[in-house]
C-alpha positions as CSV (number, residue, x, y, z in Angstrom):
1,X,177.0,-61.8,-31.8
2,X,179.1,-59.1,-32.8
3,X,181.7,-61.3,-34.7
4,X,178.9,-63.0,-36.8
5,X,177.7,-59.3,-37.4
6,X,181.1,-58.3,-38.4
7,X,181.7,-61.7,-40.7
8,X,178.3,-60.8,-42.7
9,X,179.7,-57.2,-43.0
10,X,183.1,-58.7,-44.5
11,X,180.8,-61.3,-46.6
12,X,178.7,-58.6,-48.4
13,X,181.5,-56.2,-49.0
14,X,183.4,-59.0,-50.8
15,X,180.7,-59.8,-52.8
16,X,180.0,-56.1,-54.2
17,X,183.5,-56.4,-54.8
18,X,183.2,-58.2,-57.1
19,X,180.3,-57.8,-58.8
20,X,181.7,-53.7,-59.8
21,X,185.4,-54.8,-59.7
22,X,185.3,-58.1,-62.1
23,X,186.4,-57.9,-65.4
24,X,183.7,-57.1,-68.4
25,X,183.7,-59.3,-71.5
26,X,183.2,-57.4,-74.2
27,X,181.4,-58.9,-77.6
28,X,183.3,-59.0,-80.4
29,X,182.6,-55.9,-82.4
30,X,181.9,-56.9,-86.4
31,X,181.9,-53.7,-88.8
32,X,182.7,-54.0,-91.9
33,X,182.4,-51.7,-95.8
34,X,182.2,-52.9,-99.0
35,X,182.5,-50.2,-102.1
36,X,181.4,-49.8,-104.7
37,X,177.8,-49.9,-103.7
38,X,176.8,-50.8,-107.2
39,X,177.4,-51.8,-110.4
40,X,175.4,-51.7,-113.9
41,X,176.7,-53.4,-116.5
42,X,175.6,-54.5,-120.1
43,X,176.9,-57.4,-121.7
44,X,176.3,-59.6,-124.6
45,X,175.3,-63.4,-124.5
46,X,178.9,-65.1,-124.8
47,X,181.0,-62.8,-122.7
48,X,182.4,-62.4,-119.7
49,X,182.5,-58.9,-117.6
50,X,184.8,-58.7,-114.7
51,X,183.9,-56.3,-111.5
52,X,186.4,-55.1,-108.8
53,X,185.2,-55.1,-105.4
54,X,187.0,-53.7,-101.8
55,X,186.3,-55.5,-98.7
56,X,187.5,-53.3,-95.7
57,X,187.6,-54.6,-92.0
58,X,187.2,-51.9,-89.7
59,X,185.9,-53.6,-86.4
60,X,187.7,-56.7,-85.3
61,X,189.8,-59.7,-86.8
62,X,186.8,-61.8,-88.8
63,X,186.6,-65.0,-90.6
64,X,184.4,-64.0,-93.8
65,X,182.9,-65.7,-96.7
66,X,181.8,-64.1,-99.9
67,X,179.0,-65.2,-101.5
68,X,176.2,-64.5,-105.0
69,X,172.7,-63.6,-104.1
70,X,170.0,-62.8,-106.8
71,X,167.6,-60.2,-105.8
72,X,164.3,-60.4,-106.4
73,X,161.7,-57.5,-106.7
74,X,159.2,-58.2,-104.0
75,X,156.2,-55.4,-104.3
76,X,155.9,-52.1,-106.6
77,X,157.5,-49.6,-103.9
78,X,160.9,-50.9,-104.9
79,X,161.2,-53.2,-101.8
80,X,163.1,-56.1,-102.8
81,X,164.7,-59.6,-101.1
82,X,167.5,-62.1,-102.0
83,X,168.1,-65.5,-101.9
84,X,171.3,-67.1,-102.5
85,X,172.0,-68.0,-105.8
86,X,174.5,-71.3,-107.2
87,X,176.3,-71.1,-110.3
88,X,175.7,-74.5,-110.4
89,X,174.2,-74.1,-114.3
90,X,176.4,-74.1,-117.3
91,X,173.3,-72.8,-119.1
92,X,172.9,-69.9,-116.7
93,X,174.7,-67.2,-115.7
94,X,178.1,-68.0,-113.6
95,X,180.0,-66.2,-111.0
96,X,183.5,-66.8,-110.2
97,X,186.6,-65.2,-108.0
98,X,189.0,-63.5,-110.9
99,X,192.5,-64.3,-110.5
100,X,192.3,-65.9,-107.3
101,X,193.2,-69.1,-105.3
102,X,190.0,-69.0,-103.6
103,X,186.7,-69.7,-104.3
104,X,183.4,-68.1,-103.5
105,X,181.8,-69.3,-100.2
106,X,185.4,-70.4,-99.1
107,X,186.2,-69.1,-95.9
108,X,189.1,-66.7,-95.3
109,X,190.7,-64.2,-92.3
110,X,190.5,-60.6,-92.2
111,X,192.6,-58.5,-89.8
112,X,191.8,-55.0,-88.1
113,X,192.3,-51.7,-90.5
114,X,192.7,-54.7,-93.4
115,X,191.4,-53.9,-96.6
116,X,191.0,-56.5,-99.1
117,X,191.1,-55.9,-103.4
118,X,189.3,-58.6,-105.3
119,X,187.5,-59.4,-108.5
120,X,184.5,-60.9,-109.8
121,X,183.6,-62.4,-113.1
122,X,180.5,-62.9,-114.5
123,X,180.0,-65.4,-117.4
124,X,176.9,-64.5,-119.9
125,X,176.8,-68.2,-121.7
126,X,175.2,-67.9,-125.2
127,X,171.3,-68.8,-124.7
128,X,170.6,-66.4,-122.2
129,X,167.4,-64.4,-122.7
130,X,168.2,-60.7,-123.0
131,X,167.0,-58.6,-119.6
132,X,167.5,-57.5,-116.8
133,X,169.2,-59.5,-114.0
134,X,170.0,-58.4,-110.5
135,X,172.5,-59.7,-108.3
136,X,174.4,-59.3,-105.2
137,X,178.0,-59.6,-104.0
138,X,178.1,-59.9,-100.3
139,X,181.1,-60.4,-97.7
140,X,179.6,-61.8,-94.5
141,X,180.9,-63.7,-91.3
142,X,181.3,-67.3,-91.6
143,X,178.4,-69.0,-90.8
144,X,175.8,-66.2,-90.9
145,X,172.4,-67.2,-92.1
146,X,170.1,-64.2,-91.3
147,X,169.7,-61.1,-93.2
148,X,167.6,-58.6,-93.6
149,X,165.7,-57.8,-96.9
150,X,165.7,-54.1,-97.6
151,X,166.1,-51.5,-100.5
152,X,169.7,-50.5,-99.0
153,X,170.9,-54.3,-98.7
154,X,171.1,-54.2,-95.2
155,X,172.5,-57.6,-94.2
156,X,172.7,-58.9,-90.8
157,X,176.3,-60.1,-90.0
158,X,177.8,-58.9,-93.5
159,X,177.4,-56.6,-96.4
160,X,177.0,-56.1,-100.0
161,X,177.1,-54.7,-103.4
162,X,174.5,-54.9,-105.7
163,X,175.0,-55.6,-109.4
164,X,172.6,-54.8,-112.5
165,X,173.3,-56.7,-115.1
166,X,171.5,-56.2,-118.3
167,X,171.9,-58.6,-121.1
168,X,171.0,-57.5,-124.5
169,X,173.0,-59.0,-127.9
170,X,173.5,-55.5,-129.4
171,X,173.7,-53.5,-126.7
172,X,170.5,-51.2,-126.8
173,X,168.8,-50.5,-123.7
174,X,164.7,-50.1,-123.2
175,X,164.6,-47.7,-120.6
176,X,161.4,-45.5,-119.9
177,X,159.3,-44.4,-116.9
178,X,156.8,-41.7,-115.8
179,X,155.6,-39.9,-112.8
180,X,153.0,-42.0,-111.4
181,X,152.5,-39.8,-108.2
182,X,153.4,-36.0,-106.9
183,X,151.5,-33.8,-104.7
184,X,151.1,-32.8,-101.3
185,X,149.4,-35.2,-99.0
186,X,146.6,-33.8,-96.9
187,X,142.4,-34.5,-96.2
188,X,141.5,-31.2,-97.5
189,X,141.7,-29.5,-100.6
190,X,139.2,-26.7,-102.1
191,X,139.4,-26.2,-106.1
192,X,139.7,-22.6,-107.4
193,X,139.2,-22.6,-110.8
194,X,140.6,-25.4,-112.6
195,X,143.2,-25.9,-110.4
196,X,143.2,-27.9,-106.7
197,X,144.3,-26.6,-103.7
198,X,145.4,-28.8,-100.8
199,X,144.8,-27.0,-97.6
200,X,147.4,-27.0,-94.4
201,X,147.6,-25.4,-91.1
202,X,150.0,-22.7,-90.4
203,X,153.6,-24.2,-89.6
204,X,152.3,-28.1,-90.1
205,X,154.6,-30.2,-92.1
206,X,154.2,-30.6,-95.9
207,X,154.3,-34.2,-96.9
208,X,155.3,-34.4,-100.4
209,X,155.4,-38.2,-102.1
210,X,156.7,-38.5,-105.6
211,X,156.5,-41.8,-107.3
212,X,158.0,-42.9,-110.2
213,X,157.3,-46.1,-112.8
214,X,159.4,-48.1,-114.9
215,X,157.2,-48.4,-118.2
216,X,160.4,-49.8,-120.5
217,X,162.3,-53.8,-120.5
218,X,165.3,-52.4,-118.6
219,X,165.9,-50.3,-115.2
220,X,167.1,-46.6,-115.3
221,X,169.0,-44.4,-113.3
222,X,166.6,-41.5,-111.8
223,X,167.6,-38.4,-110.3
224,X,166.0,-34.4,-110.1
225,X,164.7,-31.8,-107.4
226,X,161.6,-30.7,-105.9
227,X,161.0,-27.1,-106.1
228,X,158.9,-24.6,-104.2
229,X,157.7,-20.9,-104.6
230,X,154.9,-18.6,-103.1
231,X,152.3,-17.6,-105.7
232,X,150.5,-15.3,-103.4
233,X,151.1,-13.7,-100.0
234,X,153.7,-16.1,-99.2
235,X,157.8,-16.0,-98.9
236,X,160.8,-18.1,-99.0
237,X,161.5,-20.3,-102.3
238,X,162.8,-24.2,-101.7
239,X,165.2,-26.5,-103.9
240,X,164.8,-30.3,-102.5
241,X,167.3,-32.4,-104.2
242,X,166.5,-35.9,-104.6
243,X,168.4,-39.0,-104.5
244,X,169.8,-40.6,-107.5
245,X,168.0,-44.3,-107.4
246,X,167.9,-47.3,-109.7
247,X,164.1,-48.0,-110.6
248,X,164.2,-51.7,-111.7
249,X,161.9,-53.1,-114.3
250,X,158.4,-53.8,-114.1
251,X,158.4,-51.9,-111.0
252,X,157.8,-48.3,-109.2
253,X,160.0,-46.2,-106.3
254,X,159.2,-43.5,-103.7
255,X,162.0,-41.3,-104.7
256,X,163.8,-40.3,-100.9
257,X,165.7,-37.0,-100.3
258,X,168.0,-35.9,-97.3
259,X,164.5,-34.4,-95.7
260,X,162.4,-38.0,-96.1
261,X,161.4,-39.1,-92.9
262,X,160.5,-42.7,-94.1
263,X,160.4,-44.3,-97.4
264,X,156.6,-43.7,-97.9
265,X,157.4,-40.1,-98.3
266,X,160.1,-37.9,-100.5
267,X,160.5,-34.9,-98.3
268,X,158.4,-33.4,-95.2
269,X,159.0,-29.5,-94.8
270,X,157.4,-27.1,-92.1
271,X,154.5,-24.5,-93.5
272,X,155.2,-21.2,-93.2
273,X,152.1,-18.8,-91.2
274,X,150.0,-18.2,-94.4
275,X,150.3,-17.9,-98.0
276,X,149.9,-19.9,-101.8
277,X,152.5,-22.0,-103.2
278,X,152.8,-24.3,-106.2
279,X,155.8,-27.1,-106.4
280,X,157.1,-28.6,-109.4
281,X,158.9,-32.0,-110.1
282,X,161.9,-32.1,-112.5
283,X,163.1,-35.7,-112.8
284,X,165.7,-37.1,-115.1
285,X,165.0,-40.7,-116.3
286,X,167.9,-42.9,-117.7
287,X,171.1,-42.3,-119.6
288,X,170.9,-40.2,-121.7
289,X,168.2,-38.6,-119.6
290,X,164.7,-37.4,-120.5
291,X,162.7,-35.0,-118.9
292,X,159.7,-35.5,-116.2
293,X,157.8,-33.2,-115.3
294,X,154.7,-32.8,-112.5
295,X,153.3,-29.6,-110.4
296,X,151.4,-29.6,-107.8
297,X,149.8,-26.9,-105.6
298,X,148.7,-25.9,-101.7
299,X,147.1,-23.1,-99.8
300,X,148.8,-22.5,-95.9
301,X,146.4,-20.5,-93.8
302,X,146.1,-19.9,-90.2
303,X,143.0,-22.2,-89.4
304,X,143.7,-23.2,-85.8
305,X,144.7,-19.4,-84.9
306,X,141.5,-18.2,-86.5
307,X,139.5,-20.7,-84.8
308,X,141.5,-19.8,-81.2
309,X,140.6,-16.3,-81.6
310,X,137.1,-16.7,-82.4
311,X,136.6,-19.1,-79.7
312,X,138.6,-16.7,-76.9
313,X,136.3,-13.9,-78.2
314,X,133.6,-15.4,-77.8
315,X,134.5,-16.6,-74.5
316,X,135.3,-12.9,-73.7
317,X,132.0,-11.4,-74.8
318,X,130.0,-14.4,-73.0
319,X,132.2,-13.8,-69.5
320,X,130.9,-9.7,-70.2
321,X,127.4,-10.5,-70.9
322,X,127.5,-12.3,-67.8
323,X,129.2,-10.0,-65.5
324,X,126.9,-7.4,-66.6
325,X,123.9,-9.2,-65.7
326,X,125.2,-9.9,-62.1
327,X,125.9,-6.3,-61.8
328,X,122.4,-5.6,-62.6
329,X,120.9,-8.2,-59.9
């Protein structure tokens, strides 16, 4: 009895042995950068523009393909997908490997720490319609077909540049946009005078959203700041400097900042104890850049401590009241 007691000991400590001792097989880790993150580029029907690209391995040795995607805008926020796109068109627009023995698509190796130069050229035949066209270059592992459709090109298993490509026969470029939104988001606001007030509670966060449209033929670069001062019984001025973004045609952005939280907001700062501020929008539109301009204001005021202190006094003079009258029983 004590031998079979021993051999079940012997059994079990073998097989904990190796289940913590055995060797862990570790998934291949794919990480990979792609610069520049963009280009935009104007060219005439008839010529040919060529784009340099750098693929860099940083994770482990790959096998990657590059391939053309057109993008396509998908809603008014600036949300966009892409589908593969074949230059199999003479009458379209053409994409091809510059100087090179290989071919989009074709399949190549990639070693650690390697980082790879290579070019792209883009045919504009004669015919094309002038406007805007949007494309993307991306270098993903072979036989990848998922990705992910977002604003930042966030591709599953690869990743890419974008290219905006605007085709116009002289050259001249329709770019215009205004502010479609900027305030402070909140459910309460009181008007004093002419001018609106959105209230907040002492040291809530400050939602701002500013929203931009793209009223002209062709997308524009879009930059500026967010700026913040007391008016009355307040402290503390703010700069928020907002991202520089492409707002493509026929369409409308969020513009993000380092202080966004999501994309359905531009910046989210704490409220101070008490006090009246005003915030103005500055935004440049295009190249050479015009002016945008928006304010906005809101009221911070200590509603929940106001409404603690009235209900603990209260409480107080209700616990007296009643202490009194059991004293007088």
């Amino acid at each position: 009895m004590k031998f079979f007691k021993h051999v079940k000991y012997t059994l079990l400590l073998g097989l904990l042995s190796v289940l913590l001792l055995a060797p862990s097989v570790d998934a291949s880790q794919f990480s990979f950068s792609q610069s520049p993150q963009s280009h935009e580029v104007v060219a005439k029907p008839g010529s040919t523009v060529v784009l340099p690209f750098t693929l860099t391995n940083v994770g482990d040795p790959s096998v990657m393909e590059l391939h053309i995607y057109a993008v396509n805008i998908e809603d008014s926020t600036g949300a966009y997908g892409i589908i593969p796109y074949y230059s199999d068109n003479p009458q379209a627009i053409q994409f091809s490997l510059h100087n090179s023995t290989h071919l989009l698509s074709e399949p190549f190796f990639i070693h650690t720490s390697e980082a790879i130069a290579y070019e792209v050229a883009i045919l504009v035949p004669d015919g094309v319609q002038s406007g805007d066209y949007y494309f993307a270059v991306v270098g993903q592992a072979e036989q990848n077909d998922g990705y992910v459709d977002a604003s930042t090109l966030s591709i599953q298993g690869g990743v890419g540049s974008l290219i905006y490509l605007t085709v116009s026969t002289d050259g001249t470029l329709d770019q215009a946009g205004s502010i479609s939104q900027f305030g402070v988001q909140s459910n309460y606001s009181i008007h004093l005078g002419n001018v609106e007030y959105v209230l907040f509670d002492s040291f809530q966060e400050i939602p701002f959203i500013l929203q931009l449209t793209n009223t002209g033929a062709n997308l524009f670069r879009a930059n500026g700041t967010i700026s913040v001062r007391p008016r009355f019984f307040g402290s503390g001025s703010k700069l928020i400097i907002l991202d520089a973004t492409y707002i493509l045609s026929e369409s409308g952005k969020t513009l993000l900042s380092s202080e966004s939280r999501d994309r359905n907001n531009s910046a989210r700062i704490q409220a101070p104890f008490i006090g009246i501020y005003s915030a103005q929008a500055a935004v440049n539109i295009g190249s050479p850049g015009h002016a945008q301009v928006s304010d906005t204001a809101y009221i911070v005021f200590p509603f929940s401590y106001i409404l603690y202190l009235v209900g603990a006094v209260l409480f107080t003079a209700t616990g007296v009241v009643f202490m009194k009258r059991i004293t007088k029983e």
